[in-house]
Each structure stands twice: as C-alpha cells, then as structure tokens.
PyMOL CGO cylinders between C-alpha atoms (Angstrom):
from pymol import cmd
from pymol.cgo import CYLINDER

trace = [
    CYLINDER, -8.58, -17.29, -15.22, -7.65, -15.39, -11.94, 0.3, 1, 1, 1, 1, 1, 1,
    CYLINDER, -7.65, -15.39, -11.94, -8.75, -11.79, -11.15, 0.3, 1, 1, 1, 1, 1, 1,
    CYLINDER, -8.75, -11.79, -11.15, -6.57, -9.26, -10.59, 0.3, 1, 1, 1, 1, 1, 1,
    CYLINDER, -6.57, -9.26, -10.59, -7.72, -6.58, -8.31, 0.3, 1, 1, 1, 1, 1, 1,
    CYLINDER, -7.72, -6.58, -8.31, -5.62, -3.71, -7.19, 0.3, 1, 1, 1, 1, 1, 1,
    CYLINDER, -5.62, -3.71, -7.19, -6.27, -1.95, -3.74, 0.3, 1, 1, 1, 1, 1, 1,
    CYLINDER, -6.27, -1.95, -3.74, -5.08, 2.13, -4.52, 0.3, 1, 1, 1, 1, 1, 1,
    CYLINDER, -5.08, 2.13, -4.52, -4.68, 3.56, -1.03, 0.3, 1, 1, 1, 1, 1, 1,
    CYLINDER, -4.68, 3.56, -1.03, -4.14, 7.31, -1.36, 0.3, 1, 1, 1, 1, 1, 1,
    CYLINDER, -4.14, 7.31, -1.36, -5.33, 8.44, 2.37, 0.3, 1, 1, 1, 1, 1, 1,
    CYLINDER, -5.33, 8.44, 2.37, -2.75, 9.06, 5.06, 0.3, 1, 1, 1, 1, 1, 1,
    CYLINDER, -2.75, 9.06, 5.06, -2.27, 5.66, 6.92, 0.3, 1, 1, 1, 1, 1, 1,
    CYLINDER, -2.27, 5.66, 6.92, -3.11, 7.46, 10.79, 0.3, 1, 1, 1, 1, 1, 1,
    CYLINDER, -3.11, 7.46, 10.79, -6.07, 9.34, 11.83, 0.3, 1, 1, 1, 1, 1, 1,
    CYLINDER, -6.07, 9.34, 11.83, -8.63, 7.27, 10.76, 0.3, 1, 1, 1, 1, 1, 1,
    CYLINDER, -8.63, 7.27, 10.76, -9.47, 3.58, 9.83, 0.3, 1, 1, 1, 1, 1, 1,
    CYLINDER, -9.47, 3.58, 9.83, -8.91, 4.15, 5.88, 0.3, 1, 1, 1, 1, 1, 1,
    CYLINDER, -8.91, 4.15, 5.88, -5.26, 2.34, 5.32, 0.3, 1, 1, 1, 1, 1, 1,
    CYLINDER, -5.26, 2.34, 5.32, -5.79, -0.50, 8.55, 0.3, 1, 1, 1, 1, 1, 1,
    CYLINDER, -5.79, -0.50, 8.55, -9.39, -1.70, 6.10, 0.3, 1, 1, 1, 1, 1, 1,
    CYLINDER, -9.39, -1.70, 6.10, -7.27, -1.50, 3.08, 0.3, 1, 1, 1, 1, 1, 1,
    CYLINDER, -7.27, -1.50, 3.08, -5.04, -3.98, 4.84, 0.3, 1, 1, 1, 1, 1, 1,
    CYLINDER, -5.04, -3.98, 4.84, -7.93, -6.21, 5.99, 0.3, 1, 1, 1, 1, 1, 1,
    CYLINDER, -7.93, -6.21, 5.99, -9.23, -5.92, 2.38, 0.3, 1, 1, 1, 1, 1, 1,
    CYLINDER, -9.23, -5.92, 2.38, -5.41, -7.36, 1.17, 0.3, 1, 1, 1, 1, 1, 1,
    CYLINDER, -5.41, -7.36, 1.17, -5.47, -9.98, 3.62, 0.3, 1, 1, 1, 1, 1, 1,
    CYLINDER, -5.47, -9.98, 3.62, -8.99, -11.60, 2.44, 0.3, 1, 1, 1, 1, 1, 1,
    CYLINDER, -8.99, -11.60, 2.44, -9.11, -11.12, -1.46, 0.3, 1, 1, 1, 1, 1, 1,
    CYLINDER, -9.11, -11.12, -1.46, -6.42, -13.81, -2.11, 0.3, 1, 1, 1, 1, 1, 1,
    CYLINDER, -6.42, -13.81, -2.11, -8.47, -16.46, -0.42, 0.3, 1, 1, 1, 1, 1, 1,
    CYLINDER, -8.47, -16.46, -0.42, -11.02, -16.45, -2.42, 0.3, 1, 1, 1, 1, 1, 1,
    CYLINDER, -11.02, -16.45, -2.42, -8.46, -16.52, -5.17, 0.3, 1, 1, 1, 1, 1, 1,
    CYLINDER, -8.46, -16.52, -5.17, -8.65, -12.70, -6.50, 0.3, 1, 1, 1, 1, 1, 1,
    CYLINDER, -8.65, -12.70, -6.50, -4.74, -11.53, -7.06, 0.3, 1, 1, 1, 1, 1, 1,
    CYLINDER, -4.74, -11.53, -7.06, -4.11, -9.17, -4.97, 0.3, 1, 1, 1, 1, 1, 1,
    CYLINDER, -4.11, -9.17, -4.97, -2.03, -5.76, -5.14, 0.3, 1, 1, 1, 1, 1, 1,
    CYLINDER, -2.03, -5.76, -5.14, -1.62, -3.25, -2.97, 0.3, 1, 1, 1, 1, 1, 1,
    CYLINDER, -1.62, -3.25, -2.97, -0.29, 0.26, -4.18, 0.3, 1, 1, 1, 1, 1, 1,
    CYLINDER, -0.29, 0.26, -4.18, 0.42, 3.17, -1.70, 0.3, 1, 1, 1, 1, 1, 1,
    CYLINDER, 0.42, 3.17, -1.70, -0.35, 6.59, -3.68, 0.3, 1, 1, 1, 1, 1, 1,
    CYLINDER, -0.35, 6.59, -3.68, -0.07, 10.24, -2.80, 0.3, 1, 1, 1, 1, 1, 1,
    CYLINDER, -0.07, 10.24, -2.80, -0.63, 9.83, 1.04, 0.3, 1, 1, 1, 1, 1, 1,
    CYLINDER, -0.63, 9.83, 1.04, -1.07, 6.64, 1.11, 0.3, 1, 1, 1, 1, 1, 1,
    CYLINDER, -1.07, 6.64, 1.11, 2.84, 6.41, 1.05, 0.3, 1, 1, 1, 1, 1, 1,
    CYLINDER, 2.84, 6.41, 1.05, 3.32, 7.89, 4.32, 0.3, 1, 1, 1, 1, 1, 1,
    CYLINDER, 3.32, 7.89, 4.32, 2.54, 4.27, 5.73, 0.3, 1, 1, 1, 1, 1, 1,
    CYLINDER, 2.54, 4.27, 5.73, 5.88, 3.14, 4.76, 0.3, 1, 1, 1, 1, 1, 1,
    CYLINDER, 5.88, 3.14, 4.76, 8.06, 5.90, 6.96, 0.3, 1, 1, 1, 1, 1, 1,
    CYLINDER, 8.06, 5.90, 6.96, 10.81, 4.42, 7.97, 0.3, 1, 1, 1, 1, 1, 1,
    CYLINDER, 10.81, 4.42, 7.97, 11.06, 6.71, 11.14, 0.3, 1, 1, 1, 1, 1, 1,
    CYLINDER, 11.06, 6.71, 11.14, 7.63, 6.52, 12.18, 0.3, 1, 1, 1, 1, 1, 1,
    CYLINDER, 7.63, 6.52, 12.18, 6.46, 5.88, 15.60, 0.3, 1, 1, 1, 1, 1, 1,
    CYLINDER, 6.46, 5.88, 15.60, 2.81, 5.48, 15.31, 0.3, 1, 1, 1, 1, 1, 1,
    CYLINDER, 2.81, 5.48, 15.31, 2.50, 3.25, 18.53, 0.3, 1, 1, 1, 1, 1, 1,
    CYLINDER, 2.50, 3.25, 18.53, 4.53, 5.79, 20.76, 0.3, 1, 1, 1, 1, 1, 1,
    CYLINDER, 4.53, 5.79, 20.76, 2.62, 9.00, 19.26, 0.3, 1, 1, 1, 1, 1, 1,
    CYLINDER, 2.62, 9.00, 19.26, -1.03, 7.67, 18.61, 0.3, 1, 1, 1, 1, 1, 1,
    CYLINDER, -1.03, 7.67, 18.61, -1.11, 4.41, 20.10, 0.3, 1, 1, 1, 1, 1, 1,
    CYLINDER, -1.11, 4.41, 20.10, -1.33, 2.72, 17.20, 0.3, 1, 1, 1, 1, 1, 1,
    CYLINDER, -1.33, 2.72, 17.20, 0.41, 0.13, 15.18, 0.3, 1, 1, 1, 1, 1, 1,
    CYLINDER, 0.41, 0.13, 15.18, 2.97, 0.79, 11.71, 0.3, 1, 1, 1, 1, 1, 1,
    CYLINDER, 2.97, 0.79, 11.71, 0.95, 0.21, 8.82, 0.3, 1, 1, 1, 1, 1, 1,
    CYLINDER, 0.95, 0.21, 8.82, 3.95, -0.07, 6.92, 0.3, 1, 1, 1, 1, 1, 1,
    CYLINDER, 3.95, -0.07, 6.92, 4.83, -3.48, 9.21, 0.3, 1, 1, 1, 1, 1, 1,
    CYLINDER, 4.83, -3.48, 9.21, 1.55, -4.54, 8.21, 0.3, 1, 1, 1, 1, 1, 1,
    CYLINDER, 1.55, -4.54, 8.21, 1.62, -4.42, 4.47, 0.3, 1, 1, 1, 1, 1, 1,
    CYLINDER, 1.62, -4.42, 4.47, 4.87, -5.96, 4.61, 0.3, 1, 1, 1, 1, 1, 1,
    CYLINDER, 4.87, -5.96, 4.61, 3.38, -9.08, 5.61, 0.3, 1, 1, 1, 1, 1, 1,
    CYLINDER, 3.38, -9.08, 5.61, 1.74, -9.26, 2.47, 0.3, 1, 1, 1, 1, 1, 1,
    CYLINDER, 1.74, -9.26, 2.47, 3.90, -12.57, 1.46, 0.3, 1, 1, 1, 1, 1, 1,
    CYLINDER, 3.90, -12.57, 1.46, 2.14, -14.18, 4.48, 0.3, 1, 1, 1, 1, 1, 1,
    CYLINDER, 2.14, -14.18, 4.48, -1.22, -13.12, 3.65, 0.3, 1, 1, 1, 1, 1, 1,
    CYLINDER, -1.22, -13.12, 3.65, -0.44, -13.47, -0.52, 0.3, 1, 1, 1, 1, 1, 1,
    CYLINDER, -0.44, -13.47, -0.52, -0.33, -9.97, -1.84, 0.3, 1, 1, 1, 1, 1, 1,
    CYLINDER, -0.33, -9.97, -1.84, 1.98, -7.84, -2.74, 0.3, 1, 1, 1, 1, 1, 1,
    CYLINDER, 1.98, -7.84, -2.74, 2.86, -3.99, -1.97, 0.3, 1, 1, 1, 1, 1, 1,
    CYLINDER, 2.86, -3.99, -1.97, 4.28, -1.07, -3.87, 0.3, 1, 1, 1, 1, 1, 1,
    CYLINDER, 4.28, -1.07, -3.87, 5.16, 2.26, -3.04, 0.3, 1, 1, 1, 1, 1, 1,
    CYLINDER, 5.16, 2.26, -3.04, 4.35, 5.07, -6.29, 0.3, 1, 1, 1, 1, 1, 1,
    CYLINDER, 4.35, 5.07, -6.29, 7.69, 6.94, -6.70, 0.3, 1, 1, 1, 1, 1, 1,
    CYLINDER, 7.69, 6.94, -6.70, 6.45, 9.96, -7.38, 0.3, 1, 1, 1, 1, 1, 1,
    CYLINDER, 6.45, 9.96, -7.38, 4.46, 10.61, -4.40, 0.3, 1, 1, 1, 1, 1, 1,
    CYLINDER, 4.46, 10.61, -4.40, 6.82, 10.15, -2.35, 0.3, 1, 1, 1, 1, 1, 1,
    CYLINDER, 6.82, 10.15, -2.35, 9.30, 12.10, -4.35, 0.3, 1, 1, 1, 1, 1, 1,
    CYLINDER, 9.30, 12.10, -4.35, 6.74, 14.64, -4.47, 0.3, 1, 1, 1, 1, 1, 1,
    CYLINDER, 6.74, 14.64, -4.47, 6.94, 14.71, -0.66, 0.3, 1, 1, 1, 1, 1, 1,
    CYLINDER, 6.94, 14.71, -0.66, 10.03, 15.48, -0.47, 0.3, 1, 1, 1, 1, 1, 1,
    CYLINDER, 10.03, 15.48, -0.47, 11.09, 11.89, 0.34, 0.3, 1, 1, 1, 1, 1, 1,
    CYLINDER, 11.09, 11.89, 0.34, 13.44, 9.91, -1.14, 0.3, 1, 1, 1, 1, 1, 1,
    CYLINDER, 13.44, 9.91, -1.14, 13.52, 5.72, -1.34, 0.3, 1, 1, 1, 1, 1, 1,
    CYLINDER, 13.52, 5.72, -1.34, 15.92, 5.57, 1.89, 0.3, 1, 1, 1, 1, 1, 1,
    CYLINDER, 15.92, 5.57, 1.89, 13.21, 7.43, 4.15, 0.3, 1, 1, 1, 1, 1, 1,
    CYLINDER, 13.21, 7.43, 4.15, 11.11, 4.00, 3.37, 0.3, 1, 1, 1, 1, 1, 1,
    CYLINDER, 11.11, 4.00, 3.37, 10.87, 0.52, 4.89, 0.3, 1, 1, 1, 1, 1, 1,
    CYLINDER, 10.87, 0.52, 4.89, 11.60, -2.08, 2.17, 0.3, 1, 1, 1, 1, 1, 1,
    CYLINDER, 11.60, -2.08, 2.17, 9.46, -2.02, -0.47, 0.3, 1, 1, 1, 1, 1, 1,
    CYLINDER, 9.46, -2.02, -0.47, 8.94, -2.46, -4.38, 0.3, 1, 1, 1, 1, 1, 1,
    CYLINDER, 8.94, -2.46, -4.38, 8.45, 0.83, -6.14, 0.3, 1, 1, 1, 1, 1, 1,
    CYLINDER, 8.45, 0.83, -6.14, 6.54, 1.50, -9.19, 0.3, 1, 1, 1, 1, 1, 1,
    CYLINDER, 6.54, 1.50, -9.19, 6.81, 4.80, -11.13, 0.3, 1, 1, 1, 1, 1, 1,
    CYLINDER, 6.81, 4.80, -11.13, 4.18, 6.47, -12.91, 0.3, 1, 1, 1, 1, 1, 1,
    CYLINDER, 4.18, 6.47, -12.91, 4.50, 4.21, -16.68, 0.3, 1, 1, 1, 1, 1, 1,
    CYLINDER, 4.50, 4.21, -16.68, 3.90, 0.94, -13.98, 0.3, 1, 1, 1, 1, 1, 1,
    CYLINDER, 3.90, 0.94, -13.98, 1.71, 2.16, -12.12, 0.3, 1, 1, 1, 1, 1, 1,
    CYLINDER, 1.71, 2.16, -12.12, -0.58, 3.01, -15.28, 0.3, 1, 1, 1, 1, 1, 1,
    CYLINDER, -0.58, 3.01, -15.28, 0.20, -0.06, -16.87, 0.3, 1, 1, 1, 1, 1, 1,
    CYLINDER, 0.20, -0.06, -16.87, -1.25, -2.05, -13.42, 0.3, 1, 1, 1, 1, 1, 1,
    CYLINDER, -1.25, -2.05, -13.42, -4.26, -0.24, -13.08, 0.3, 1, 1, 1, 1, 1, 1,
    CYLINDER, -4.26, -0.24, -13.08, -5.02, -0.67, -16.97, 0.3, 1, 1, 1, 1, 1, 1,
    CYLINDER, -5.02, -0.67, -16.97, -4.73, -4.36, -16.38, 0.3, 1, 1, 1, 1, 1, 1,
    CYLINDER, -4.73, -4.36, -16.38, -6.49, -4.64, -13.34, 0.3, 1, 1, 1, 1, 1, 1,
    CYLINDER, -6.49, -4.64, -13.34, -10.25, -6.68, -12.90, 0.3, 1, 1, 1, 1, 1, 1,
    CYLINDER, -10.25, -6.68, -12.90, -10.73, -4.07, -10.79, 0.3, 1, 1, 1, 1, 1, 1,
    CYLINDER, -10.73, -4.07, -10.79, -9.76, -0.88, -8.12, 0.3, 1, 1, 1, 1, 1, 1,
    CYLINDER, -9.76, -0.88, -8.12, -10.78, -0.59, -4.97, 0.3, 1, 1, 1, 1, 1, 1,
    CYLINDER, -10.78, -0.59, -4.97, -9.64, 2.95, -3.67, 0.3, 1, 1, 1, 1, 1, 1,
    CYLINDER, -9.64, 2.95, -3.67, -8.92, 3.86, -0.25, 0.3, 1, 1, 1, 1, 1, 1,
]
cmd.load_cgo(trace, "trace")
C-alpha cells in the first residue's frame, strides 16, 4: 500500500531557505514511491502571489513557479483558503492552483502517513 505524506508549509516562501527545501522535499518523496502533497498554509500561501517579483526584488526565483511543476516531479499543490482569505487575498491574487478549505484540509492531514512541516 502507498504512503501518503503531506508537506504543510506555513513559513513565508522568501527570506530564508524554508519553502525552496519544502520543494526539494516534494520533488524526491514520490520516487521512492511516498504520495506526495504539498499544502501552502498561513504564510506559506504567499508563494503563490500572482504579482510577485521575487527575482527582480531579492534575486531569487517564484516559489509559486516551482510548486507548479509538481505534475513533472509527481505531487500535487494546494493553496488553504482561509489563509489567504485571512490575508486579505482573494483566489484571483493567486497563480493557478487547487484550493482546499478548512473541512479538506482536516480531512488530508487526518489521512496522511505522515506531516512534514515547514
């Protein structure tokens, strides 16, 4: 039977290396055949912005373009609704994304193998 583990990241996805080793986490679980979610959370949701410019501010790439490669690299993303609600955001200020709202979010994390929080 396959594991399901779900990567939470709840840090800001700039100022420090927290959301770029969630990513590299994403990209190696499914090959060693772990199911693989990733699910953006309070700050964490910042890393879809539509209108950031990470690379022209802080030199640095758009975490959001990275975990939408997650169909290359066999994971999938979701963005919690109510953070970014929360934040005064609403689903147009995103990139494309699947979002999850609290009852799914609970329901994942109940079912998951295991969490691994960044």
């Amino acid at each position: 039977m396959e594991k399901t583990t779900i990567i939470l990241v709840t840090e800001p996805p700039y100022g420090s290396a927290i959301s770029a080793e969630a990513f590299r986490s994403a990209m190696g679980l499914p090959t060693v055949n772990i199911k693989t979610k990733v699910i953006l959370t309070g700050d964490g949701i910042f890393a879809m912005l539509k209108n950031a410019k990470p690379k022209e501010t802080l030199d640095f790439g758009h975490m959001g373009e990275a975990f939408q490669m997650g169909e290359e690299f066999d994971f999938t993303t979701y963005v919690h609704k109510e953070s970014f609600m929360s934040r005064g955001l609403s689903e147009e200020d995103l990139m494309s994304c699947e979002i999850i709202d609290n009852v799914q979010l609970e329901t994942m994390l109940r079912e998951a193998d295991s969490i691994l929080r960044f």
